[in-house]
C-alpha positions in Angstrom: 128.1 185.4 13.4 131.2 185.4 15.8 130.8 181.6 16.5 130.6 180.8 12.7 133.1 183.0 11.4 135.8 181.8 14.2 135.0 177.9 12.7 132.2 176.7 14.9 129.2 174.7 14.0 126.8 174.8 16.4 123.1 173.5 16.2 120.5 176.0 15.6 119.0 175.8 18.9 122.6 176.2 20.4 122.4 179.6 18.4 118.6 180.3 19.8 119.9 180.1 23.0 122.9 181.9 23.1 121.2 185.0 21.2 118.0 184.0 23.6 115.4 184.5 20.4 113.6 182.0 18.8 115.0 179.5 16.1 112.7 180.9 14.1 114.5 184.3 14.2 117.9 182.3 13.9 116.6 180.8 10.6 115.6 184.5 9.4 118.5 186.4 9.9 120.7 183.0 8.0 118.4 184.0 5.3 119.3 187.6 5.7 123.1 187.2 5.5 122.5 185.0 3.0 121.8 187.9 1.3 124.2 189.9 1.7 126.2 187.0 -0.1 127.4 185.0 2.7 127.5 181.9 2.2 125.9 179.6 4.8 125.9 175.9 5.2 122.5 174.3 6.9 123.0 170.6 7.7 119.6 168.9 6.7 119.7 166.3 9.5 121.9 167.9 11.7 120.5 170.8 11.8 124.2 172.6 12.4 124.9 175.8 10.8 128.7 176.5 9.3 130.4 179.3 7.3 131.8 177.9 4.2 134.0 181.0 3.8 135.0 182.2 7.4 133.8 186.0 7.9 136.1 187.7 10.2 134.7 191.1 11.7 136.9 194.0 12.8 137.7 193.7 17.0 135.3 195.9 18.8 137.3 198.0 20.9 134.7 198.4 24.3 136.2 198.9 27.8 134.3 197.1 30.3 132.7 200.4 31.3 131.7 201.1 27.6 130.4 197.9 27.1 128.7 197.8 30.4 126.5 200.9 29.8 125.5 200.0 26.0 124.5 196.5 27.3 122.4 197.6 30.4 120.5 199.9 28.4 119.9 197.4 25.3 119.1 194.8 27.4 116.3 196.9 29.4 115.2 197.8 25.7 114.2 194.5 25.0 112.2 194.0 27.3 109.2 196.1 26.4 109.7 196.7 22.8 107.3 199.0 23.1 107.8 201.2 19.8 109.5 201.2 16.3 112.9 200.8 16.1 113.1 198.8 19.4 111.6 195.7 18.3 115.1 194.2 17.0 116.8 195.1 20.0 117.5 191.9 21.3 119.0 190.4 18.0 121.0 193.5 18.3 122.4 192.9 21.9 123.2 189.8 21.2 125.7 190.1 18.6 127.6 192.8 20.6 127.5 190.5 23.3 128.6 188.1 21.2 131.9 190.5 19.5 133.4 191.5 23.5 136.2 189.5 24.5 135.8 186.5 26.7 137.2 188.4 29.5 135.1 191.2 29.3 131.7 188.9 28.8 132.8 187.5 32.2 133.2 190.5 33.9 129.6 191.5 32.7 127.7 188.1 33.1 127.7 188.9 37.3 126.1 192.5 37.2 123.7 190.7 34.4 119.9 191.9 35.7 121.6 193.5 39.1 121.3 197.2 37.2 117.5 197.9 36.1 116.5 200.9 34.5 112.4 201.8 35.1 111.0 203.2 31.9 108.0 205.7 31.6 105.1 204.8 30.2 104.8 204.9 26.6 102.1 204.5 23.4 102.6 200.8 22.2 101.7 201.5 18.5 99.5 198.7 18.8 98.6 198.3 15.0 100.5 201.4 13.9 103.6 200.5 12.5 102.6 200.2 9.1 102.0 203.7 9.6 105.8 204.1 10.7 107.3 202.1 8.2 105.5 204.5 5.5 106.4 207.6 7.2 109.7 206.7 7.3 110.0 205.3 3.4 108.1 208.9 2.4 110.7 210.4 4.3 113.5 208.7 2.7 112.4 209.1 -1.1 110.8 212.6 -0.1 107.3 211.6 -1.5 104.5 212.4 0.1 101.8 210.6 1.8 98.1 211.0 2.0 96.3 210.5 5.6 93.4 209.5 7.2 93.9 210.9 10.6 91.9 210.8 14.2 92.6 213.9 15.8 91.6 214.3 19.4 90.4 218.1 18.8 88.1 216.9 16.4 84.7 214.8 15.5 85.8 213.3 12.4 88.6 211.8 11.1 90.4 214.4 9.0 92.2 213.2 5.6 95.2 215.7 4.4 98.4 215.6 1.8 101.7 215.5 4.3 105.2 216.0 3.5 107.1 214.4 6.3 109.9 216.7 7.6 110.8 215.0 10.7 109.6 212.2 12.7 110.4 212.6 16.7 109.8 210.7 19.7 108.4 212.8 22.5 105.9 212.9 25.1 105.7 208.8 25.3 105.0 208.5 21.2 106.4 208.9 17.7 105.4 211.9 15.9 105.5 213.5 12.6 105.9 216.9 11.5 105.8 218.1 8.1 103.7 220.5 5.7 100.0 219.5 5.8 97.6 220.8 2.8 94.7 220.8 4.5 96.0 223.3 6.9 98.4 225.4 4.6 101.2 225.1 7.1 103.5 223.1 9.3 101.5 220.6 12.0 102.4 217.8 14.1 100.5 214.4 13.8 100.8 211.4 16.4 101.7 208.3 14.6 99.7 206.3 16.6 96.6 207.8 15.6 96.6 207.7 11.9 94.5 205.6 10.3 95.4 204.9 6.8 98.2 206.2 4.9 99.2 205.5 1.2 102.3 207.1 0.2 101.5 209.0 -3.2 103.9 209.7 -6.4 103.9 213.6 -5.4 107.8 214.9 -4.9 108.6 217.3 -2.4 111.6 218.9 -0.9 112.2 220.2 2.7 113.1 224.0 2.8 116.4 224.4 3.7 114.8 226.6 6.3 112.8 223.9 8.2 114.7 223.2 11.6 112.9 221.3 14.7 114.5 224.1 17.0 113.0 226.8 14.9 109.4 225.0 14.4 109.3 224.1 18.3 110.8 227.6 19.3 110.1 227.6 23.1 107.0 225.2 23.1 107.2 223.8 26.8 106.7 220.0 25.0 106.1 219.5 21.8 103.3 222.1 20.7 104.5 226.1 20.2 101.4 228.1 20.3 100.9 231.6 17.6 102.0 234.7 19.4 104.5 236.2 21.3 106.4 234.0 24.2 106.0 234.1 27.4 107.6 234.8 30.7 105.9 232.3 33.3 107.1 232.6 36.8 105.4 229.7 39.5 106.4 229.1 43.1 106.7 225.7 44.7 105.7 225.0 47.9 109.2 223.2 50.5 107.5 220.1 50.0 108.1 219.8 46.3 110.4 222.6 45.8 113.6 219.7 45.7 112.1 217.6 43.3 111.3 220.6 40.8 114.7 221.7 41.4 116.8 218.5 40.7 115.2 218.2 37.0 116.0 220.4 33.8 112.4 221.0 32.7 112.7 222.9 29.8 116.0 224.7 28.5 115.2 228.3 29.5 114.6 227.4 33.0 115.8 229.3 35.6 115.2 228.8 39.5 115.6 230.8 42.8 115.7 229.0 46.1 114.1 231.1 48.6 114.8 231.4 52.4 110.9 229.9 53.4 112.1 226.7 51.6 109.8 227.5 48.5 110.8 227.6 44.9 110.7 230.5 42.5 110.2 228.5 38.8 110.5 230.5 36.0 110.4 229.7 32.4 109.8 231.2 29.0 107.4 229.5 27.2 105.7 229.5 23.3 102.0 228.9 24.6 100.7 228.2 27.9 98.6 225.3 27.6 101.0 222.8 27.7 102.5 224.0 30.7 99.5 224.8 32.7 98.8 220.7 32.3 102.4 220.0 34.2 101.4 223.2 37.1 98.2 221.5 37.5 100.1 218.1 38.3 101.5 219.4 41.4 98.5 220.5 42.9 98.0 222.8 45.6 102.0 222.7 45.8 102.5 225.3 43.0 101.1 229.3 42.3 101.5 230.2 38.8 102.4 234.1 40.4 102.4 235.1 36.3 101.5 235.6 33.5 97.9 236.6 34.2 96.5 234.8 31.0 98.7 231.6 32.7 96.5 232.1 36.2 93.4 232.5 34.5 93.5 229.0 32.9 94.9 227.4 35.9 91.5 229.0 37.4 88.7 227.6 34.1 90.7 224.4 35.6 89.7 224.6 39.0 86.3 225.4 38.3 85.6 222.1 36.4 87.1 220.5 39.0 85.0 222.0 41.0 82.2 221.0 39.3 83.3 217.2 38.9 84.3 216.7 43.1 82.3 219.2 44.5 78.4 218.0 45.4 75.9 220.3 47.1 
């Protein structure tokens, strides 16, 4: 849009290249700001693309530094488009690229690909993002949806009424949270693993007392657990104790270095499963020292790995 709004004509594939998409992505989003009322001149032969009544866009006002960071981490997005909401990444990149001032863009174009950023491994959605789209539209007009869902707890596929309160990306997916009939209470459903969805005429409202805070409480991921919380203390062995220590874990973590090099971890929690998974990850290098219900599972554990590694 900067190139035609400042009197340029270039050929689509000019504009393919610059933006690196397709020229079949250049000929959608003419038809998008078409649109919007913009009026856009296609050459039939040529094939060069004009504005016929220049659009002029505010200056963006990046220091290098600003425009540095928000590049890096767009251009690293698009990539792996792995989920919703990243999949027009590029397009996006390139038209801030294409609004920084000339001698900015040169100051970038050297560190271009020298700064990498390694993501985690996350759910690709794979055939899900109809599913997104129509949680997100529910969400919007406050309708609710009906589900066909595959949860891993379960044999069947469970079908339930949901009013989406929130949708959150944790643990490597999307999620939604909201009111579920079937249950008669608040749950949390991964995106990824609903099957069908139709989003029904039924209006709801979200309580004005519905926070994620306040539904998460102190659940050590994503899942709070009925009861009271609880106070979990684990020591770390030298080896890993730096590691463990150089990472905010969860917000009411507190830690005590000890003079043997160990680590004293400890943590108040809404439910212990979650957390016994991530103790378990370490190994021989961590002793849950409380609560006792905590050690117990860490031992039910042991003994089916036991069962699995040991032979007679």
């Amino acid at each position: 849009m900067i190139r035609l709004s400042q009197g340029g004509r270039p050929k689509i594939e000019e504009l393919a290249t610059i933006c690196q998409v397709s020229e079949r992505t250049i000929y959608r989003d003419i038809n998008k700001l078409r649109e919007l009322g913009i009026v856009i001149s296609l050459h039939p032969e040529t094939h060069r693309v004009s504005v016929s009544d220049p659009v002029y866009l505010p200056p963006v006002q990046f220091t290098l530094e600003e425009a540095f960071s928000m590049l890096t981490l767009c251009f690293e997005a698009a990539k792996e488009p792995v989920f919703p909401l990243l999949d027009s990444i590029g397009e996006a990149t390139c038209k801030l690229f294409g609004a920084l001032p000339r001698k900015v863009t040169d100051q970038l174009m050297p560190l271009t690909g020298k700064v990498l950023m390694q993501k985690e491994p996350s759910h690709s959605h794979d055939g899900s993002r109809a599913a997104f789209d129509k949680v997100r539209e529910a969400l919007v007009k406050h309708r609710a949806v009906s589900i066909k869902y595959k949860s891993p707890k379960e044999t069947d596929s469970i079908f339930t009424q949901l009013h989406p309160y929130q949708i959150l990306f944790a643990r490597r997916a999307w999620y939604v949270i909201g009111w579920a009939e079937l249950f008669k209470e608040i749950r949390t459903f991964h995106i990824g693993r609903i099957e069908e969805i139709h989003i029904t005429d039924e209006k709801y409202e979200i309580p004005k007392s519905f926070s994620l805070q306040r539904y998460l409480r102190n659940a050590w991921s994503l899942i709070p657990e009925p009861g009271p919380d609880s106070d979990v203390e684990i020591r770390f062995s030298p080896l890993v104790a730096q590691n463990v220590a150089e990472v905010r874990w969860h917000k009411t973590q507190q830690m005590t270095k000890n003079r043997d090099g160990t680590l004293t971890f400890r943590v108040r929690v809404s439910g212990l499963n979650e957390i016994s998974w991530w103790v378990l990850g370490y190994g021989k290098e961590a002793e849950v020292l409380k609560p006792p219900e905590l050690r117990d599972i860490m031992r039910k554990h042991l003994e089916e790995l036991k069962r699995i590694y040991v032979t007679e």
